[in-house]
C-alpha positions, 0 to 999 in steps of 0.5 A: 474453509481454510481459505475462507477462514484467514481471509475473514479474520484478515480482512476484518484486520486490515478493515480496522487498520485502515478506520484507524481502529487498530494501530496502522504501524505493525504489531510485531511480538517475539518469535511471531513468524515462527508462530505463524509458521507453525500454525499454518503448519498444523492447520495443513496437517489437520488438512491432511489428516480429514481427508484420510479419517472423513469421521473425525468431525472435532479436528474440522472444527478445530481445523477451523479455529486455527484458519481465523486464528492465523488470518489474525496473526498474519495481518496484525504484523503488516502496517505501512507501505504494505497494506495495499499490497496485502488487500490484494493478495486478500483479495486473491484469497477471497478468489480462490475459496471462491473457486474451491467452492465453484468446485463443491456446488459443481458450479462453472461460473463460479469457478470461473469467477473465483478464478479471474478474482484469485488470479487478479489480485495475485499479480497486482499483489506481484506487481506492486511488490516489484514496485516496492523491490520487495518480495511477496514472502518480505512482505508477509512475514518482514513486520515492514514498517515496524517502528524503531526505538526512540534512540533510532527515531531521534537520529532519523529525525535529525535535520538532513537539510535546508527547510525555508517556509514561505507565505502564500503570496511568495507562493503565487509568485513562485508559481508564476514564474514557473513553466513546469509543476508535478504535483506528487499526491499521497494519503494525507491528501485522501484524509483532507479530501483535498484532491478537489482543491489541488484539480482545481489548482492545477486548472488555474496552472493550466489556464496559464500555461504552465505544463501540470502532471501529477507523479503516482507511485504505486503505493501511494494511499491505502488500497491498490489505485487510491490515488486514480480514483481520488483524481478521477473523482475531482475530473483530473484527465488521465493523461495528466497521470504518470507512473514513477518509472516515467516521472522520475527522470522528469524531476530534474526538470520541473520547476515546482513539485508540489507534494500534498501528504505523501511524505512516505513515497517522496522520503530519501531515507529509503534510499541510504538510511538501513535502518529506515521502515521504507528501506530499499522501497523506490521513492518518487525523486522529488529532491532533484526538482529547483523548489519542492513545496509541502 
């Protein structure tokens, strides 16, 4: 029940910060993770506490409320690069009450099937936390992606370099000239359901010649594999995708790199600036291409 509670009220969380109903940067208020802490622990208390005294039915519901409580005020804090790491670990947790109830009804499917779920979604959550070089525990209980003050947004968005734009005829002509293109896809191509447009880009490159992959970061989008499906569904070949740890060395020699909405997993910032909500995350290293187009 406990289980079951959290990852409801979690879920419908996560539900509205992905529709945009909620705000999708964290929501963060003083002492936070010593309430959340807390709650848990009285929840696990009370826990106790019904298996000794059977009879006293008021705490269960008790008991009850505070689980959809706590799923609330785990989620609520959780915003950027973290969303897709915290629907897998929901999704681990819908497994696992999934077991627990396999247990009650004495039912072995079930079991077994909450189990495959629970256990799943528990390493890609690990996964992806690895991918991010951020512990699970930073991840519920950091407010990753919380917003910094104006002071610190304004030095942030100081010029770091050199930005030239260009028409769209010294596009194609840049593109003729060249032998190798990465195309680094990201969310903001998920809202413009673009991914169809840049397929059929990276067909007419193809038809020319030119060598096209595309670098996907683990994170890229909204949920766990966002950007595989989107590519799937416009009949990108699998292929022509490649994971960060592999693309990343291949930057320096790609003569385009073109990024369609993924500024997040392409920002140096996450390399050098502490004081940046993507610090420490690894980035797709799009900086070291000859042209990087946006």
């Amino acid at each position: 029940m406990i289980v079951g509670a959290l990852t409801f009220t979690g879920s419908l969380i996560a539900a509205a910060k992905l529709q945009e109903w909620l705000p999708g940067r964290p929501t963060t208020y003083k002492g936070q993770n010593i309430i959340t802490i807390g709650l848990l622990t009285s929840v696990t208390v009370i826990a106790v506490f019904l298996v000794v005294q059977q009879t006293a039915s008021p705490f269960f519901y008790l008991m009850l409320a505070m689980s959809f409580v706590f799923g609330l005020l785990l989620v609520i804090p959780i915003g950027a690069a973290d969303m897709p790491t915290v629907i897998a670990l929901l999704n681990s947790y819908g497994g696992l009450a999934d077991a627990a109830m396999g247990f009650v009804l004495m039912n072995k499917i079930q079991i077994i099937t909450g189990s495959l779920d629970g256990t799943s979604g528990f390493l890609l959550a690990l996964l992806m936390c690895r991918a991010m070089n951020r512990s699970a525990w930073n991840v519920l209980f950091g407010a990753f992606g919380q917003v910094a003050s104006e002071d610190e947004a304004a030095k942030a968005a100081e010029a770091k370099g050199t930005v030239r734009s260009i028409s769209a005829e010294e596009s194609l002509a840049l593109f003729e000239t060249a032998q190798s293109v990465i195309i680094v896809p990201g969310y903001g191509m998920a809202v413009a359901k673009a991914q169809y447009a840049v397929a059929e880009l990276a067909g007419i490159l193809k038809e020319s010649g030119i060598n096209v992959r595309y670098a996907i970061h683990p994170v890229a989008g909204r949920m766990p594999g966002h950007m595989n499906v989107l590519l799937a569904e416009a009949n990108v070949p699998y292929d022509q995708l490649v994971e960060m740890e592999e693309i990343n060395p291949e930057f320096s020699q790609a003569d385009i790199v073109l990024v369609v909405g993924a500024n997040d997993v392409t920002n140096p910032a996450a390399k050098n600036d502490k004081k940046s909500p993507l610090y420490g995350m690894p980035i797709l290293e799009v900086e070291r291409a000859n042209s990087s187009a946006r």
